[in-house]
C-alpha positions in Angstrom: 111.0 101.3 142.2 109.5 104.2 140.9 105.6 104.3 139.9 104.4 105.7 136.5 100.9 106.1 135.3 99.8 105.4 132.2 96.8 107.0 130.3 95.3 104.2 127.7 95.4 100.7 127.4 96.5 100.1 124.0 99.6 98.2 122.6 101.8 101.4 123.2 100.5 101.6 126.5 101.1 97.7 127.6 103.9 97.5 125.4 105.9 100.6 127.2 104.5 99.0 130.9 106.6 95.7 130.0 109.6 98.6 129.2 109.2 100.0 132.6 109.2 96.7 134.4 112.1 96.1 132.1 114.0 98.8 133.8 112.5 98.1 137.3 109.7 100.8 137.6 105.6 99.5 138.4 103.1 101.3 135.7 99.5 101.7 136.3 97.1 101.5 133.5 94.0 103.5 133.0 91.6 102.6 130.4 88.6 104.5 129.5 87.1 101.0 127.7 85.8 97.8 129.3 88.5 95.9 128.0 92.6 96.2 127.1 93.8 96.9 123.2 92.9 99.9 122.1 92.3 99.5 118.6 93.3 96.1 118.7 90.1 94.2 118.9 90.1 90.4 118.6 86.6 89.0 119.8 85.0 85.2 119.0 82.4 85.6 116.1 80.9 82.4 116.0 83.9 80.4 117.2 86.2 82.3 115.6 89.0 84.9 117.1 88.1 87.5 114.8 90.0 90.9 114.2 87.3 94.0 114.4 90.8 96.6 114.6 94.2 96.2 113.6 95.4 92.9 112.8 98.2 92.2 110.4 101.9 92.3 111.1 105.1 91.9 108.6 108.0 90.4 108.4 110.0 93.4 108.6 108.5 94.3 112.0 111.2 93.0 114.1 109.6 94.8 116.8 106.0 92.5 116.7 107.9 89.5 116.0 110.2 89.7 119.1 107.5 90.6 120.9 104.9 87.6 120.1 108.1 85.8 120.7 109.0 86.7 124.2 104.8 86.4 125.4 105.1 82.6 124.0 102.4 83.4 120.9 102.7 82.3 117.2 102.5 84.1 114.3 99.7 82.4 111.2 101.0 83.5 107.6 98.3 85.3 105.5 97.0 82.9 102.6 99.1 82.9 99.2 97.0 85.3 96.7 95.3 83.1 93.9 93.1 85.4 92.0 92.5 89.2 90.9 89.5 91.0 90.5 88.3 94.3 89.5 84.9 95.6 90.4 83.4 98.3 87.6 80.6 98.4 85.8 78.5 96.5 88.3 80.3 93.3 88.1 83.8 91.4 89.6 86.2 91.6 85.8 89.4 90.0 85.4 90.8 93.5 84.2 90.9 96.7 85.9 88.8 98.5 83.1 87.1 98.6 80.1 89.6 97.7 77.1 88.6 101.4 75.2 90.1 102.7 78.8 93.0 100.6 78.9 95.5 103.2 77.3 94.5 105.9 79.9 94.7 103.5 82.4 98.2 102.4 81.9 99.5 105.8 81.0 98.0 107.2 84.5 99.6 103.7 86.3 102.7 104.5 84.5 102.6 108.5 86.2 102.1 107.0 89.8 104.8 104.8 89.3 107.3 107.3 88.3 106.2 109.3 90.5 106.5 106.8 93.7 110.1 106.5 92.5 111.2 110.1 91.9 109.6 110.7 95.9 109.6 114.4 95.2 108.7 116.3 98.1 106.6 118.8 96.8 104.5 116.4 95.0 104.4 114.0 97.8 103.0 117.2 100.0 99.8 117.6 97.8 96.5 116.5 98.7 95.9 113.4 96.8 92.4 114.7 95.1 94.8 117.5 93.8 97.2 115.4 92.0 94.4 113.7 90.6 92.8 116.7 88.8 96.1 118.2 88.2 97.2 114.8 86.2 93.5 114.5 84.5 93.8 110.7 86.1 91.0 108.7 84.7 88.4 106.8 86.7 89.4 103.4 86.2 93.4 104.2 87.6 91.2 106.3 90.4 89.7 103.3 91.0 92.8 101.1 91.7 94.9 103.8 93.2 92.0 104.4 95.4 91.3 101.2 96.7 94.9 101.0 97.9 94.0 104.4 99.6 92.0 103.1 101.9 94.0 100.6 103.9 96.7 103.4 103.3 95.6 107.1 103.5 92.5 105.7 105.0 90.9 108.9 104.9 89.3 112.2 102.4 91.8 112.5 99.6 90.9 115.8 99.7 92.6 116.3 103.0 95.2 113.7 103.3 98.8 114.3 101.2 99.2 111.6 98.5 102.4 110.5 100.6 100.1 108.8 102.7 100.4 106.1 99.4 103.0 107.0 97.3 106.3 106.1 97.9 109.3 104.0 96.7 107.3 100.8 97.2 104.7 101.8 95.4 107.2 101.9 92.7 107.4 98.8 91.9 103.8 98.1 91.9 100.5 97.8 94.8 101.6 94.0 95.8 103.7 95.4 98.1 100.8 96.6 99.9 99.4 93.5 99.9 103.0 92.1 101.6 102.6 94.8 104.4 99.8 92.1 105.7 102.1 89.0 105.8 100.8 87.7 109.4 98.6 87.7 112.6 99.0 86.7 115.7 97.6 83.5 116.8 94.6 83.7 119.2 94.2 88.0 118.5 96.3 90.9 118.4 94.4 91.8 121.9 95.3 88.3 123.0 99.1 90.1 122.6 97.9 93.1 124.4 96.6 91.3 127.5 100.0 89.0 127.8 102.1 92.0 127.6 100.3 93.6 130.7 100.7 90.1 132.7 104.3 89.8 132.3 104.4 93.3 133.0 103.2 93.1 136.5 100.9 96.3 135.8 98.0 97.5 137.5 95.0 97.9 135.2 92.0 100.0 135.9 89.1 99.7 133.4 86.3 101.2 132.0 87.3 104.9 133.7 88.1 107.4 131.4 90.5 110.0 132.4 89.5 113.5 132.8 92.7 115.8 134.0 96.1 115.2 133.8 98.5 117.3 135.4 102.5 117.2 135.6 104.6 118.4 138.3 108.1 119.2 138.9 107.8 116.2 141.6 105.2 113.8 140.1 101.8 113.2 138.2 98.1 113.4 139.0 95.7 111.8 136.8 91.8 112.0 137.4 89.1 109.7 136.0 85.6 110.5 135.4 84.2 108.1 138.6 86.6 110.7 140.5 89.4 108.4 141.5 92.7 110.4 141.3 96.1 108.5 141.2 99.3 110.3 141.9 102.8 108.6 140.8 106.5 109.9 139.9 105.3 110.7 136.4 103.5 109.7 132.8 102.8 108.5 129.9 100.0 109.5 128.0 99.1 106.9 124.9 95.5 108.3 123.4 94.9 107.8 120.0 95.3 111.8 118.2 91.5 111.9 118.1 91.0 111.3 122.0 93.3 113.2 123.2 91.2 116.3 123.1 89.0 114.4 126.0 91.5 115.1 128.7 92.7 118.2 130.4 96.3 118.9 130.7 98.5 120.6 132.9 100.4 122.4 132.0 98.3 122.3 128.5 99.7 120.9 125.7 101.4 123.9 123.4 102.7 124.4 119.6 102.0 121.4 116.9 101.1 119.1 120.0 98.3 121.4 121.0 96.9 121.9 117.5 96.6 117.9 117.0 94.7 117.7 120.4 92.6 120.3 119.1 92.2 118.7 115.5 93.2 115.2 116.0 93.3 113.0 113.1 91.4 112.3 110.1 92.2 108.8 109.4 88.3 107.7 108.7 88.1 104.3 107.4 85.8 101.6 108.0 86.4 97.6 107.7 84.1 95.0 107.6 84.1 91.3 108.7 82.0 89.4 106.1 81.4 85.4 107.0 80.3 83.4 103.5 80.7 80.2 101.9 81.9 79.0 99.1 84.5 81.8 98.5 88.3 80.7 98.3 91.0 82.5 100.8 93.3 84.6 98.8 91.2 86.3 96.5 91.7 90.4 96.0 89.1 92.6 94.5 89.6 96.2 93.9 87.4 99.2 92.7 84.0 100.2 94.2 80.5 98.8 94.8 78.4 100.6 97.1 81.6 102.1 99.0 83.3 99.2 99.1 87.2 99.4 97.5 88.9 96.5 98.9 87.5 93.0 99.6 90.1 90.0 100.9 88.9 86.6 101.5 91.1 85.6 104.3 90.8 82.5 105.7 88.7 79.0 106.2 86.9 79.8 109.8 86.3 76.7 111.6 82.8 76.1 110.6 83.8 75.8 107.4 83.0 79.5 106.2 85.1 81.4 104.7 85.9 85.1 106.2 86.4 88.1 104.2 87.5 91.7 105.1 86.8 94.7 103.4 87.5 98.2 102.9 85.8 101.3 102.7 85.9 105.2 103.5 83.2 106.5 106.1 82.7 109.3 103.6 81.3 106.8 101.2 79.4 104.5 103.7 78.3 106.8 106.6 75.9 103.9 107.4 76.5 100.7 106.6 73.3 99.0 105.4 73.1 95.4 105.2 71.0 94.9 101.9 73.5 97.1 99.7 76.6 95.7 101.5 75.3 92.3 100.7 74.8 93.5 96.7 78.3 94.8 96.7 79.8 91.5 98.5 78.1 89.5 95.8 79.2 91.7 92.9 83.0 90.8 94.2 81.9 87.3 94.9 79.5 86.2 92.8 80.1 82.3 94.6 79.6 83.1 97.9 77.0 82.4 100.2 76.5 85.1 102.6 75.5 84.7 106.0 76.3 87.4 108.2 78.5 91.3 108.1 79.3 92.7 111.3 81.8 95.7 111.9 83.1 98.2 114.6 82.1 101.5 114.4 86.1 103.1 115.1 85.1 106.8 113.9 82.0 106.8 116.5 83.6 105.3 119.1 84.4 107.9 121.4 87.6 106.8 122.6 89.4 106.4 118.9 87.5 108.7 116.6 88.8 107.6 113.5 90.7 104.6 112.9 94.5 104.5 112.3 96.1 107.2 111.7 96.0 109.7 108.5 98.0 113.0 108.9 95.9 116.4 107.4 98.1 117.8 104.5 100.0 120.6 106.1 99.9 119.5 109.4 102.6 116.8 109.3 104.7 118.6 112.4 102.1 117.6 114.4 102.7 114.0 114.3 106.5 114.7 115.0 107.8 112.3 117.8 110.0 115.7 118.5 106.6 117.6 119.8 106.0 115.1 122.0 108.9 114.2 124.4 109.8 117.3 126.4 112.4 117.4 129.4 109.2 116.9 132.1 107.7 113.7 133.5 105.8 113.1 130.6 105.9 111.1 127.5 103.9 110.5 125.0 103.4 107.1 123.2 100.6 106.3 120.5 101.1 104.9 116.5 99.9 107.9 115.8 103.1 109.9 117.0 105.3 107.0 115.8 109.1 108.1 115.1 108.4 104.8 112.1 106.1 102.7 111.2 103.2 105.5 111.9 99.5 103.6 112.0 101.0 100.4 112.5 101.1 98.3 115.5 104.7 98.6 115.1 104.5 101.8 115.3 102.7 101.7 118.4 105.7 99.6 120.0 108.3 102.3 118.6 106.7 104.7 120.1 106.1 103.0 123.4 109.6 102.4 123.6 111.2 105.8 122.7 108.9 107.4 125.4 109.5 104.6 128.0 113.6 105.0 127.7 112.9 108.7 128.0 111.0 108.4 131.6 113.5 105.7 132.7 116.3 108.4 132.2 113.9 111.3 133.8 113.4 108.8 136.8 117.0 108.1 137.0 118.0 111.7 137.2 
């Protein structure tokens, strides 16, 4: 049996240690945070599993799926959507704009559609603020096309290539978006996290971040910041591309790989958990009040309140006050009741920087699965470096087991 360490504790990271054990090797995790996930974060909010990261699945993620089925967990359907609103003008309206804008709007909606379908490559390449101007698109379509941005390109549209949103799908209109989050997993995506590393058999060690990581021809050395040092037959490293520029590697890391260590990634969105009454699940708003692009009321909690999530960019709500965030939440939902908003800070926390990931324009190599598996006793496995699925839990499981087949042949030889 040989031993492999393993640098994070996210769902690449358990999900590649349940590989290993698949293929007879023992993994040991090292976690910088108090607790397993990684940006899955599922804590009780007033008796209620509550998701403060990642936690919607679909059903084309066979991966997820066969997964929740082999720990034993079920999978809850998202609630049917029953109403639309728009938010301009101060106020939740049953139409995305103004009825003098309505011509613009539908003439810049008709653009992005044709343009989703045509999935040129030079267009798809531009910054997403560029094809605005360049297309003169008008603030109510900026609006929509935005608030889909920000589960999606999750990140300055200055920076961030407009492929980040457009595509094929996004052909036939945003709803398909709004499919991608068909499911969660009963009792928390870190509920799924935690069973993966018990059937896995791994060793966990919490709440040490590493510090140096270096590769031999024979082996790997990994050292934490409380100075214990763990030696094995070799690696996988599964930071998020925002953390990885926290740990020291040797040999270092060279090319497109180094640059994103250096760089990371600029995915820099924020979500908020919002508990109120009298609000219905299945209700979408889109536009912007007070940063806010993207309010879903998601389900009945068991207290009888009725949680919603929503959306926004850090750029446009640096600090999340509770007295505007409370305005904007009522301008979406003028019925509700609030009682409490509560968040976690992903782009401040020190071991994710940003939340999932958003690729800068130009610098799309970087992410390349191909940069990151070399012929050593390393491996790399993260959603951010996903050969498909990229940002998605699914992603993270791709990854984790493209890198873990890569050390079992490594260890074999």
């Amino acid at each position: 049996m040989s031993h492999v360490l393993i640098l994070g504790g996210g769902l690449a990271d358990v999900a590649a240690a349940l590989h290993l054990a698949d293929f007879g090797h023992f993994a040991t995790i090292v976690e910088a945070k108090p607790r397993l996930g990684g940006r899955a974060f599922s804590r009780q909010w007033d008796g209620d599993v509550t998701e403060y990261g990642g936690g919607w699945l679909n059903e084309t993620q066979h991966r997820m799926q066969a997964l929740a089925r082999r720990l034993g967990l079920g999978l809850t359907p998202r609630a049917a959507l029953t109403a639309r609103r728009h938010l301009w003008g101060g106020i939740a309206h049953a139409v995305p704009c103004a009825p003098e804008d309505a011509a613009g709007y539908g003439a810049a909606m008709a653009l992005w559609t044709a343009a989703s379908a045509a999935e040129d490559p030079a267009t798809l390449c531009l910054p997403l603020a560029v094809w605005f101007d360049r297309h003169a698109i008008p603030a109510a379509a900026r609006r929509e096309i935005m608030a889909w941005w920000t589960i999606s390109g999750s990140g300055n549209p200055a920076r961030i290539a407009v492929g980040e949103l457009m595509s094929a799908k996004t052909a036939g209109g945003f709803d398909a978006k709004l499919a991608e989050m068909g499911y969660t997993v009963a009792g928390g995506m870190q509920g799924l996290g935690e069973a993966a590393v018990r059937a896995a058999g791994a060793k966990v060690v919490l709440s040490d971040p590493a510090t140096e990581h270096a590769i031999t021809e024979s082996g790997a050395r990994l050292v934490t910041a409380s100075g214990q040092a763990f030696c094995a037959d070799a690696a996988l490293g599964a930071l998020p591309g925002g953390a990885l520029e926290q740990v020291r590697f040797d040999p270092p890391l060279s090319g497109p790989a180094a640059a994103l260590r250096r760089q990371g990634h600029i995915g820099r969105a924020v979500k908020l958990l919002i508990r109120a009454r009298g609000v219905a699940p299945g209700i979408l708003v889109t536009g912007y009040a007070f940063g806010l692009r993207y309010l879903w009321s998601d389900h009945i909690r068991p207290d009888g309140s009725t949680l919603i999530v929503a959306f926004a960019l850090a750029q446009d709500l640096p600090d999340p006050e509770t007295a505007p965030l409370r305005r904007a939440v009522q301008q979406a939902f003028p019925e509700a009741q609030i009682e409490a908003i509560d968040w976690h800070d992903w782009c401040a926390d020190p071991f994710a920087r940003g939340t999932w990931v958003a690729q800068r324009a130009g610098m799309e190599a970087a992410h390349d699965p191909v940069h990151w598996t070399g012929p050593g006793r390393i491996a790399f496995a993260t959603s951010d470096l996903a050969p498909d699925a990229a940002g998605w839990f699914e992603g993270a499981l791709a990854s984790a087991e493209h890198a873990a087949r890569h050390l079992h042949s490594v260890l074999k030889a």
